[in-house]
C-alpha positions in Angstrom: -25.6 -7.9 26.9 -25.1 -4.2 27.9 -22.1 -3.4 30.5 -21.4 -0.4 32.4 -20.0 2.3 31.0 -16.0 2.2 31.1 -13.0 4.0 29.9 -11.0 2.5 27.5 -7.8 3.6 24.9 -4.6 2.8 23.3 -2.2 4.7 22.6 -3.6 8.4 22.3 -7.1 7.4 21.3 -9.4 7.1 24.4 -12.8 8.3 25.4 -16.0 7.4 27.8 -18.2 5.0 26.4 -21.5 3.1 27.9 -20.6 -0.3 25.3 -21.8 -3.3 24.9 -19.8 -7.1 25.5 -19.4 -9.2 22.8 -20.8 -13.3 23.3 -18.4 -15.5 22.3 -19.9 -15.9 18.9 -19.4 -12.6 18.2 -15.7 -13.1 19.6 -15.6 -16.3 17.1 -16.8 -14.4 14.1 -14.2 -11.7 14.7 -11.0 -14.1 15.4 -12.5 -16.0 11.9 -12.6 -12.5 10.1 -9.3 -12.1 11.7 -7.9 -15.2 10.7 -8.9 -15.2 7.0 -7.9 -11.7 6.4 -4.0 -11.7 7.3 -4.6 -11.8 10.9 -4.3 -15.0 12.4 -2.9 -14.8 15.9 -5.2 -13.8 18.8 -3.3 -11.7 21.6 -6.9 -11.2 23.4 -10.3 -11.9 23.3 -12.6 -10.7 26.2 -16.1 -9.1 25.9 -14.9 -6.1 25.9 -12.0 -6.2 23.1 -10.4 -8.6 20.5 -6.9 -8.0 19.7 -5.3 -10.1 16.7 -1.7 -9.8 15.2 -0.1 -11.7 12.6 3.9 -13.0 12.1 4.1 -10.8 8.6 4.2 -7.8 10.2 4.2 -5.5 13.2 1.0 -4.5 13.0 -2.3 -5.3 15.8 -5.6 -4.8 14.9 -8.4 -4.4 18.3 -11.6 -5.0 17.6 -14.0 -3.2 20.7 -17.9 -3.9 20.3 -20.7 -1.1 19.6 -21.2 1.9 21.7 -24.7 1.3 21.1 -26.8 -2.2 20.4 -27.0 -2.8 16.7 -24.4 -0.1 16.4 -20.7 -1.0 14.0 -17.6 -2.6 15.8 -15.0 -0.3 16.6 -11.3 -0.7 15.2 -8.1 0.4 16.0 -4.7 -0.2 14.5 -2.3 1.2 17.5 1.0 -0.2 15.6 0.1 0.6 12.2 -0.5 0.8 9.5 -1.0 4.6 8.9 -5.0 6.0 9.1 -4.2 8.4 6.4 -3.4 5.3 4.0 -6.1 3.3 5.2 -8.5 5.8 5.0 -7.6 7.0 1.5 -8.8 3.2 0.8 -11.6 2.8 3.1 -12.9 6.9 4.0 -16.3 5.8 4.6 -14.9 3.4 7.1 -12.8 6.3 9.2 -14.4 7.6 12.7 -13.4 11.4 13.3 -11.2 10.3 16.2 -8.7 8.6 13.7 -10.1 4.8 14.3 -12.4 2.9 12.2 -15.7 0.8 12.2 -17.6 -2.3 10.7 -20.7 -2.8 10.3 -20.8 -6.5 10.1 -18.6 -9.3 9.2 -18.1 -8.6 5.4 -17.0 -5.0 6.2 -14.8 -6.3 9.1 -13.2 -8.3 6.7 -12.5 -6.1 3.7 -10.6 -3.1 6.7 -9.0 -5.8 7.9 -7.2 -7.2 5.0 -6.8 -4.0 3.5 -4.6 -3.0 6.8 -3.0 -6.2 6.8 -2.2 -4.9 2.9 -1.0 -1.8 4.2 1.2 -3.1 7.2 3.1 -5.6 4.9 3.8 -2.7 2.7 5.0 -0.1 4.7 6.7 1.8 6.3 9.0 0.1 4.5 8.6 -3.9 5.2 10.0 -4.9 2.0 13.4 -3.8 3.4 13.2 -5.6 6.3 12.1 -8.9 4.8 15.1 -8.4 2.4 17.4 -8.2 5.1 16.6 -11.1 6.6 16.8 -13.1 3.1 20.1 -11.9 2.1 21.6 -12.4 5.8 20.6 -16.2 5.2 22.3 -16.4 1.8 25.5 -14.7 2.8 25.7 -17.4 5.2 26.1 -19.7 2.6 26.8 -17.8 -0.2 27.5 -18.9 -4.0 30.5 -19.8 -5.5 30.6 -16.7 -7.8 30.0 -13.0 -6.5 28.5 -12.2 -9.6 25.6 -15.0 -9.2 25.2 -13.3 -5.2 24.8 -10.2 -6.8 22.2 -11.4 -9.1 20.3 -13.5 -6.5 20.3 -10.4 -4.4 18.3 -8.8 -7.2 15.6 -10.9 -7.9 15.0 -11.2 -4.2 14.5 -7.6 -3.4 12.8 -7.0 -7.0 10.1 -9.5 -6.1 9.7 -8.2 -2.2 9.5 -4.7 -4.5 6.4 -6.3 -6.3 4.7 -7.7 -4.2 5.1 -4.2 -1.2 3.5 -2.7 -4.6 0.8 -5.1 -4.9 0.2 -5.0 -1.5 -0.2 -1.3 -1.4 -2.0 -0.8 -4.4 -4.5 -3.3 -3.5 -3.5 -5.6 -6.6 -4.4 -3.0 -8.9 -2.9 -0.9 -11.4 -2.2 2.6 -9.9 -3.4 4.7 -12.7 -6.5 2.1 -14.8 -7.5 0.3 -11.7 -6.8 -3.1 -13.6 -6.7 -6.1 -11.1 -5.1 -8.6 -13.3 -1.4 -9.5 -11.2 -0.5 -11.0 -14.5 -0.7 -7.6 -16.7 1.6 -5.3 -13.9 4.8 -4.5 -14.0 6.7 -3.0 -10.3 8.1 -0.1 -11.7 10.7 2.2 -9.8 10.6 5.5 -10.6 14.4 5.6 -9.2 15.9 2.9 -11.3 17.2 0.1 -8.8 20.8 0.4 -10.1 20.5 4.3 -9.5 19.7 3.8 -6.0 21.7 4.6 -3.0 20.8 2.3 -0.6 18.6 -1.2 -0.5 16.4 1.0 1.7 15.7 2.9 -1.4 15.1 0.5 -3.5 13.1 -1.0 -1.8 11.0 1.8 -0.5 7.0 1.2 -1.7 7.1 4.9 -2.6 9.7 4.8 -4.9 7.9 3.5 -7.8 4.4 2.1 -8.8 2.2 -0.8 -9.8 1.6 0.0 -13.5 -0.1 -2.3 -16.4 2.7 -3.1 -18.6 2.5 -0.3 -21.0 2.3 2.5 -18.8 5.6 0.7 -17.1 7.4 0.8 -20.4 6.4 4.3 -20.7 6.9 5.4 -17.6 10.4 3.4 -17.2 12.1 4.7 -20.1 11.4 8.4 -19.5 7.9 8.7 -22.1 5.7 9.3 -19.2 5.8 10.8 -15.9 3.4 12.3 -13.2 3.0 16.0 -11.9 3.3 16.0 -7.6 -1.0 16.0 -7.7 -0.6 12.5 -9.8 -1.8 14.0 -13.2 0.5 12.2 -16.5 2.5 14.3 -18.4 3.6 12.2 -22.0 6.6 13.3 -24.0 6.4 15.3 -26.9 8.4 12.4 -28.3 4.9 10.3 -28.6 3.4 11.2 -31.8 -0.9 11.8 -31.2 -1.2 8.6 -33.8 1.3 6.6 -30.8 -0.6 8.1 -27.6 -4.2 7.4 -29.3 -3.3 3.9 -30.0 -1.6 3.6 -26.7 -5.3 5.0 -25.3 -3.6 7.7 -23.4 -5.8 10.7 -24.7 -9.2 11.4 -24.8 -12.1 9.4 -22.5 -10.4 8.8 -18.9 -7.8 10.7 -17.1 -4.4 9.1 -17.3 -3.8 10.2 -13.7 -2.4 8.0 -10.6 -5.4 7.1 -8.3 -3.8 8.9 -5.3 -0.7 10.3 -4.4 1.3 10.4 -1.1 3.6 12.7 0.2 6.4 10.1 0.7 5.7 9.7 -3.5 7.1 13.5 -4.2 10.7 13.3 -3.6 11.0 10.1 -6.1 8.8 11.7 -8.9 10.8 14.5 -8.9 13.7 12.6 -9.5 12.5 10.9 -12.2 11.0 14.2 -14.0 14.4 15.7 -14.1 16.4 12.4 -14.3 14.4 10.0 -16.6 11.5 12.0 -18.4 12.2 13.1 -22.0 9.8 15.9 -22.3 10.9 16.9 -25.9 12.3 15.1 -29.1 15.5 18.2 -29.3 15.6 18.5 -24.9 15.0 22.5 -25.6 11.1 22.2 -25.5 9.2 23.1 -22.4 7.2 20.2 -21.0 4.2 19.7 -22.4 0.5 20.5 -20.4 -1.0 17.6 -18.4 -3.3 15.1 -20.3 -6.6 16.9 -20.1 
């Protein structure tokens, strides 16, 4: 049904449309898109917008119907997660304005849970969630501080894995590879090294690697340039890096980079990566 023309926004996005209202099936279709894509509270539904939110994170998705008939819904995320990350994921999704649209159900559903991915990654939810966990142990701690200090640890090392696996979409950040049990959460500023749980826990601070590009890449055989390119150690033979299928064919490159990755792989190129068996060679050129 066509409705006059109105002005709508949140936050700074806002503009003049003549839209369209959305039935109630259309309202259902959205809330069940919502629901089944790590959204599953409704704040709002009206013809004119549907907003959904979700208790794992601080997110809200608003779903606003066509400007035209037959035209895509249009999406915002006012709270998060960050268009740049989303749109690295989704560009074809992106409207210039900075929101997003769907045409039909299926695409609704994949930019949805791909925010939803997003928001229970960053900025840096991990962190939070570990908080909280810890805060209810300490309450009623273990006998031993040794055995708190090791529960500690596998708590934020799995909330580290899985703000990874969340980010990266469930797949490796350099081969693609969607197989959770092949990947390995691998910090590019060692856990112990860390200065605060913040830190450790950041999403940036490391990357969802197959498991032996983590091995590589942990114990100082492999690191990436800032534009995500690998860089192997002259300490890996060609017999080792051909077997290890690291030269020739595809690019051993990350799939993207972000700006919050820099400072961490910086670290770990002068802190972890052994460029050289004698330490006197220059570092060797990227992996062509």
């Amino acid at each position: 049904m066509l409705a006059s023309s109105a002005w709508f926004g949140v936050g700074n996005q806002a503009c003049w449309s003549l839209k369209y209202h959305m039935n109630p099936l259309e309202r259902s279709l959205i809330e069940k898109a919502g629901y089944a894509n790590g959204w599953e509270n409704v704040r709002e539904s009206t013809p004119e917008r549907v907003a959904l939110f979700s208790a794992r994170h601080k997110a809200e998705a608003i779903i606003m119907p066509p400007p035209a008939q037959g035209g895509p819904w249009q999406v915002i995320f006012p709270n998060g997660p960050p268009a740049t990350e989303l749109a690295r994921s989704l560009p074809d999704m992106q409207r210039p304005d900075g929101g997003f649209e769907a045409h039909g159900e299926a695409a609704l559903g994949k930019l949805l849970r791909r925010a939803a991915e997003l928001a229970m990654s960053l900025p840096n939810h991990a962190a939070e969630i570990y908080a909280e966990e810890i805060a209810k142990i300490e309450a009623q701690p273990p006998a031993a501080t040794e055995a708190l200090r090791l529960v500690k640890q596998r708590i934020g090392q799995n909330l580290f894995r899985q703000a990874l696996m969340d980010y990266w979409a469930g797949a490796c950040a350099v081969t693609g590879l969607d197989l959770p049990e092949a990947l390995r959460a691998s910090h590019a500023k060692p856990w112990a090294q860390c200065d605060t749980e913040a830190e450790r826990l950041d999403v940036f601070n490391g990357f969802l690697l197959t498991a032996h590009l983590d091995a590589l890449f942990d114990q100082g055989l492999m690191t990436f340039a800032d534009d995500g390119t690998a860089i192997l150690s002259k300490r890996l033979t060609v017999a080792q890096t051909t077997l290890l299928c690291l030269t020739g064919g595809q690019p051993v490159n990350l799939r993207w980079v972000s700006p919050a990755h820099l400072p961490y792989l910086a670290w770990h190129r002068v802190n972890i990566f052994q460029p050289c068996v004698d330490q006197t060679t220059p570092y060797i050129q990227p992996i062509p």
